[in-house]
Structures are given as C-alpha cells and as structure tokens.
N, C-alpha and C positions, 0 to 999 in steps of 0.2 A: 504494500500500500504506500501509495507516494504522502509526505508531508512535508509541509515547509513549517520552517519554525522560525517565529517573529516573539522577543521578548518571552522566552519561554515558553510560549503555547504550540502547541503541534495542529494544522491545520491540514486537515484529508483531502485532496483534490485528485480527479481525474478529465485525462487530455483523450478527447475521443477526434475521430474525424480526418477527413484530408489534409495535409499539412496547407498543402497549395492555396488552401480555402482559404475567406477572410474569418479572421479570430474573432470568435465570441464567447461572451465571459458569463454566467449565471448566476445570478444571487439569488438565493432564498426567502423567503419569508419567514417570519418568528414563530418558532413553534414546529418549523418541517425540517428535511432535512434535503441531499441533491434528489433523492428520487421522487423529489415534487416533481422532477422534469424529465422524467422518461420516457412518457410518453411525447412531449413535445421533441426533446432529442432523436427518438426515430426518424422523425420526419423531416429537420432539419441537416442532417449529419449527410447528406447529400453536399452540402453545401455551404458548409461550414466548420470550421475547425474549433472545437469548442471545449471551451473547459466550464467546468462547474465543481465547488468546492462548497464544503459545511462551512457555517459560518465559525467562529469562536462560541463554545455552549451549544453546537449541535451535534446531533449526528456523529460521525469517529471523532472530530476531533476534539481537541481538548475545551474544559469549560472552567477556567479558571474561577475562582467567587468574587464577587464585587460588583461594581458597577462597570458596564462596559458605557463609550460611548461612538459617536457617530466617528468624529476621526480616527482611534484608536479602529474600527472596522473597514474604515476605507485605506489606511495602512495592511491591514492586513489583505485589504485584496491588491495591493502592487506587490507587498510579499510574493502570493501565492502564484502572479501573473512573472515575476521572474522568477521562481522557480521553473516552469512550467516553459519559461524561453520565450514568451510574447509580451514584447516592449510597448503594445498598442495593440486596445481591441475596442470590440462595442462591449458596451457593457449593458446587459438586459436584467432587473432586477421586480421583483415582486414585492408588497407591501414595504418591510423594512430593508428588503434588497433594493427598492429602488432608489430609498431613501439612502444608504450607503453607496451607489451608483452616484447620486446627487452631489455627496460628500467627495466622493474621491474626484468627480472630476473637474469640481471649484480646487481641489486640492492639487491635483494632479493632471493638470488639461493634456500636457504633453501625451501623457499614456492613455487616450480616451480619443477614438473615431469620433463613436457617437453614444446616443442613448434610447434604452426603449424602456420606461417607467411603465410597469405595469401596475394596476390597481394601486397603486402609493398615493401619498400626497408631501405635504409640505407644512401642511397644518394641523398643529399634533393640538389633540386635548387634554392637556396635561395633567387635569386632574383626573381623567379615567385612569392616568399611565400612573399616576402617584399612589392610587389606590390599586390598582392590577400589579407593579412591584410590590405592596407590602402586604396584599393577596398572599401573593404567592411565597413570598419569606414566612408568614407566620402559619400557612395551615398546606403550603403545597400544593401542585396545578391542579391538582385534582379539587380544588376550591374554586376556580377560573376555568375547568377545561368545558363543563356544558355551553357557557356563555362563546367561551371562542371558538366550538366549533359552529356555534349555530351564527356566528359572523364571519366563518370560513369558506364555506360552504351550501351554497342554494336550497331551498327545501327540496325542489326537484329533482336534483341529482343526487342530494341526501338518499330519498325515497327509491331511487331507482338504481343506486350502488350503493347498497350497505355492506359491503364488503369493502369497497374502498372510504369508506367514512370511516369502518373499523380501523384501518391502517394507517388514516392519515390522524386518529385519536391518540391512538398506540406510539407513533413518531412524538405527539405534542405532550403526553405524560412520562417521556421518556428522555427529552430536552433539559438536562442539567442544568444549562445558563439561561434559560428562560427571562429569570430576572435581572440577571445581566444586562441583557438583550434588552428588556423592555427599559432598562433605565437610560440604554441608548433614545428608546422612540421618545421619553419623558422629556429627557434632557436636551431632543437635533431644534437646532436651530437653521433650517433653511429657506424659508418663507422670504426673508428680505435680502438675500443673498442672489436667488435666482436670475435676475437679469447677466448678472458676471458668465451665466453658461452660455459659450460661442457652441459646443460641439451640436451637432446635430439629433435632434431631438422627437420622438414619437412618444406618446403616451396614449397608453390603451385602458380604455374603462370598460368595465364589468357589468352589463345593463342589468343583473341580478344582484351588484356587490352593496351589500348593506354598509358594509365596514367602511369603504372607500368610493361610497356613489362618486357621478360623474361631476354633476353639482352638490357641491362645492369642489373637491380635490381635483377633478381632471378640469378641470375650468378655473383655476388658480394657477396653474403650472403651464398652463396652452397662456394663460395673459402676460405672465412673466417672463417665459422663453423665449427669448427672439425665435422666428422662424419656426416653431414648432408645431408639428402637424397634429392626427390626432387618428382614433381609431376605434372602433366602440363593436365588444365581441357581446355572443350572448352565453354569461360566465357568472359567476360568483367570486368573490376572493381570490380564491386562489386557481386564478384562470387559467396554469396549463395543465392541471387536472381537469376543470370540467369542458375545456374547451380548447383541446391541442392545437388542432386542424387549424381553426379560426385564427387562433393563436400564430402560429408559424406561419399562416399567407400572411398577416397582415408586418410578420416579423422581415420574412425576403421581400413582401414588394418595399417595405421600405428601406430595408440594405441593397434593393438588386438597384433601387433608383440614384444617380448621382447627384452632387446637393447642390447642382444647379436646378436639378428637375423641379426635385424638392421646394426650393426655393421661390421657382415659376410659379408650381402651381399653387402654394400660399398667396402668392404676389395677386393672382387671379382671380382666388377665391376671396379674399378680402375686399376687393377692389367690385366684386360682383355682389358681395355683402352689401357694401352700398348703396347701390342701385336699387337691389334688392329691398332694403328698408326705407330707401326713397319712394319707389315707387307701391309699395302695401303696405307700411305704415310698420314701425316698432312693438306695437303689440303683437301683431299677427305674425308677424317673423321670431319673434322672440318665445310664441309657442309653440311653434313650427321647428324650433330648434331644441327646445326641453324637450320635444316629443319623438325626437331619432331614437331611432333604436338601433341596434345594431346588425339588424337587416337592412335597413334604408338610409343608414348613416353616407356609404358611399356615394348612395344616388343624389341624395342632398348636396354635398359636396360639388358633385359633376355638375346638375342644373344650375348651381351660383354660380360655375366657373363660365360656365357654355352660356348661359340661357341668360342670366341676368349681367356678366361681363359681354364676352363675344358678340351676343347677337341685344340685347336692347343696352350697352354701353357704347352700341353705335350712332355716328354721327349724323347718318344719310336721312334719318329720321327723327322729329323730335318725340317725347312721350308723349305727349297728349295723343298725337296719330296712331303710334303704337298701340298705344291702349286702345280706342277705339279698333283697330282691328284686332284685338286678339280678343275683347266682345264680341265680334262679328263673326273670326272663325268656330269661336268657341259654341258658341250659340249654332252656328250652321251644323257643327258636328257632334252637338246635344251632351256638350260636357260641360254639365250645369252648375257643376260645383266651380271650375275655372271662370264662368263666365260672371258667377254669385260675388267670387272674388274682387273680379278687378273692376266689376261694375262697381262693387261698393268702396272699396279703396278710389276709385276715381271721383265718382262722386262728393266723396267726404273729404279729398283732398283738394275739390275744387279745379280737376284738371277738365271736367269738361261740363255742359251743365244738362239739366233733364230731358230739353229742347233737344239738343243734338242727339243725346243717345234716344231719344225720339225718332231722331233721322237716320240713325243706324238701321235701327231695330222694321222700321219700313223698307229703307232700302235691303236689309234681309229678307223680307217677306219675298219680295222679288224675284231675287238670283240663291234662297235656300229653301224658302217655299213656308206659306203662310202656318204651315203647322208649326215649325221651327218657331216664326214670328211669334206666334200664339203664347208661345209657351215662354220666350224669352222674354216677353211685357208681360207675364204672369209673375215672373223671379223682381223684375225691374218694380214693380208697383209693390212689391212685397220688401223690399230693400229700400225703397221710396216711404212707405209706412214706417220704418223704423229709424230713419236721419231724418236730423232737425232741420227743418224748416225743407222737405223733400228732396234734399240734396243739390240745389241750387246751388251753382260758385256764385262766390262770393262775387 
C-alpha cells in the first residue's frame, strides 16, 4: 500500500489510469473514505490519470486526535500529489473535498489546472459544526450518524440500495478523525477569499442534496469565481455514489473543453442573460432559473446562449418587432404558453400597446386562419383582464 507521510501522519493513496492522460486528483467527503469513487472511477479511467487518496482520519490512513484544519489538509494533498509524481492536476472534490480543493488552490495555484467543486460550499454554519465536533467527542458518531446519513444520501436511493446505505454507514462509524475533520469545516474560512481563484472552475449541485442545495452554496461560489460554469446532476450529497454516469459526463465535457471555450460560452450566456431579463422581466427569469433541474439545466443554458444572445441580441431588428413576431409565430403554431408569455411581458413593459397586438392578432387571422385568431384574443383579453389599466404603454 503506497503512503506519503506529511508531519507524521501516513496518508493511503492510489494512482490508477493512463499515464499519458490528464491528472486528476479526488477528494473525499467527511465521513467516507476513496471508495466513494469507484464507481465514478470506472468510467473515467478511460481518460484520465487519477489518483485519489483518504483524507487524514479516514479510511487506511492515519487519524491523528485534534483539530484538523483547512490548510493543514490542503498540504496534505501536494504531499500526496508529489508523492504520486504529479506537479499539476484538477482537483475534483466533494463536500469537505471541495472545500480543501478551495484551500489548496488559493494556497497553491501553481499545482492546480483546474477545479470541479462538487456539492460543497463556502458557507459553513458554524454553529451546526461546533455542536457536531462536541457531538461527536462526548458520546461518539454513533450520536450524529442517523442525522448524517439522512443528509448524505436521497430518500430515493436510500430506498432502492440498502445495501449500499449499509456501507456507506459502516465507512462513516468507522472514520476515527471525524472530528478532526469536522473542526476543519467549523473552523474554513473561504467565502471572502474566492475571487483570488484564477484556475478554472465547475461546480456541480445535487438537485436532491439537502446538505449543500444549489441555493445558496452553488450560487455563492458561481458569483464569486470568475469564469465559473456550473452543472446540476440529479444526486444527493454524495453524488458519485448516486449519480456516477451524470457525474463523469458533466466531469470530461468540462476537462475535454479548453478554457477558451469555456470562457466563450460564459461570455455568451451572461451576455444573453441580459436580454433575457430585459426583454420578460426579473421575476419571470429569476423563476425560471430556481426551477432547473438537472434534466433541463443544459437546455436553459443553450437557449440564453443561442436564443436570447445570437438570434434576439441582434441588431437587424429592434425588440418591439421581435416581439410582435414571435406573438404571431407563436400563436400560428398554437404554443400558447410562449405566446401567454411575451404577450404579457410586452404588454407590461410597454413595448407595444393593445391597438397593435390588435393588429397582429387580425392580421393572423388571415395568413394562420381565424381558429388560430380565435383562440389567441381569447389568451390576449385574458392577460388584458389581469394588467393595470389593460396593458396600455404608457
């Protein structure tokens, strides 16, 4: 068994993978040990050269008593990365993995590609964590382990592998430095720090993860990051147990892209945001984004980049006309829900007035045929009932 030893602690690491490949590094989360990532490792080992190692208090390696904290673990991961012979990798880490990910590469930039913060944040509650260390010193994890696993882990896939609930329990009361560890999350300070990270950056939320929702923690670390993208599986906690697959595409599409790409299509999607809240107003977009999931996270993404950049960030046309025709196609091809939209965003923002989409709505009769008509001044006078003063510009 390979270890590196930092400061007297023995640390277990294993190097799997093509050498040829790009280096990636695995951090654990508090309470598991590396075979959190076995099944993700299968599927990556294609295409990556990867090391993953217990943290200090997990797993083989050693669990000194005391307090550990954030720096003292992000040392320990350049430890174990020269050991190992890679001077530079990504580093991919889960709850207090990515939090030590965070650590080591304000610490340590040279040695860090990039990053992929999985379910983590930045935003510790420190009085849960001051209470779950002295949990655990005076009566034992077995005092804390119901609560954490049912913040580890989904009811879902609780329900449908109890057999691996058993083993990821079995890993979490068998975790020595536990409190160690937790006096790490107590004690990190990296909330006002984050802008200082250049390297490149993904963070992945868990549209199941109680512990680490999206809102707040992945939406705290996306505002503070320069450039940072974003990625939403459907997972709990500890997401490359319940969701490898998801996991590892959304891990190579964002190592296979270069961080010009990268970079683009932020530039893009921001840029189409915009527009976007320009032209359907901040409420509506602002629910429309709590409400991705992590099916339709992508496609969100693509339509701001395409739909609200590319094609209405263009010039050749202003918005008022825009909008009237995507009433008009909309209505001709009976997608009533689109048409509900930008009628009523139009309206209420005064880009066009009742009179005109009057004129619309006949000249559809026309050239999409009076049923179409029928039905779209049925939506119109229904949307006109509920703005002040019937939606008149001003």
């Amino acid at each position: 068994m390979p270890f590196a030893i930092r400061d007297g602690t023995r640390l277990y690491w294993r190097l799997e993978g093509p050498t040829d490949r790009p280096p990636l590094v695995l951090l654990n989360a508090i309470g598991t040990d590396m075979a959190l990532w076995d099944s993700l490792v299968s599927l990556l080992l294609p295409h990556f050269h990867i090391l993953r190692f217990d943290a200090r208090g997990h797993g083989a390696s050693d669990a000194p008593p005391g307090d550990y904290s954030l720096e003292m673990l992000a040392h320990d991961v350049i430890a174990v990365m020269q050991a190992a012979n890679l001077p530079r990798a990504t580093l991919a880490g889960v709850s207090l993995g990515g939090m030590i990910a965070m650590e080591t590469v304000l610490r340590f930039p040279e040695h860090v590609a990039a990053l992929v913060l999985i379910c983590t944040s930045a935003s510790i509650d420190r009085a849960l964590w001051i209470d779950r260390v002295n949990n655990v010193r005076a009566a034992g994890l077995a005092a804390i382990a119901n609560g954490a696993m049912t913040r580890f882990l989904s009811p879902q896939f609780s329900a449908a592998h109890p057999d691996r609930v058993a083993s990821v329990r079995r890993t979490l009361l068998s975790t020595q430095g536990y409190d160690g560890a937790a006096a790490a999350i107590r004690d990190g300070e990296l909330r006002g720090r984050l802008a200082s990270i250049k390297s490149p950056t993904l963070i992945v939320s868990g549209d199941k993860d109680i512990s680490m929702p999206f809102a707040p923690h992945s939406e705290t670390l996306l505002a503070a990051i320069g450039g940072a993208t974003s990625a939403r599986i459907d997972a709990g906690h500890l997401a490359p147990l319940e969701a490898p697959h998801a996991l590892a595409q959304a891990i190579q599409q964002f190592l296979s892209a270069d961080d010009g790409a990268r970079r683009a299509a932020r530039v893009l999607y921001e840029a189409g945001l915009v527009t976007r809240r320009r032209v359907l107003g901040e409420a509506w977009v602002d629910r429309a984004l709590a409400n991705r999931t992590a099916f339709d996270a992508e496609f969100q993404e693509m339509i701001t980049r395409i739909a609200w950049h590319e094609v209405w960030g263009r010039i050749g046309l202003d918005e008022r006309t825009r909008r009237l025709l995507v009433i008009a196609v909309t209505a001709s091809l009976g997608r009533w829900e689109e048409f509900s939209l930008h009628t009523r965003a139009g309206l209420a923002h005064g880009s066009f007035s009742r009179d005109e989409l009057k004129e619309v709505l006949m000249q559809l009769a026309i050239y999409a045929g009076v049923p179409a008509a029928n039905t779209a001044f049925a939506h119109a006078r229904q949307i006109l009932a509920e703005l002040p003063g019937g939606g008149d510009a001003p």
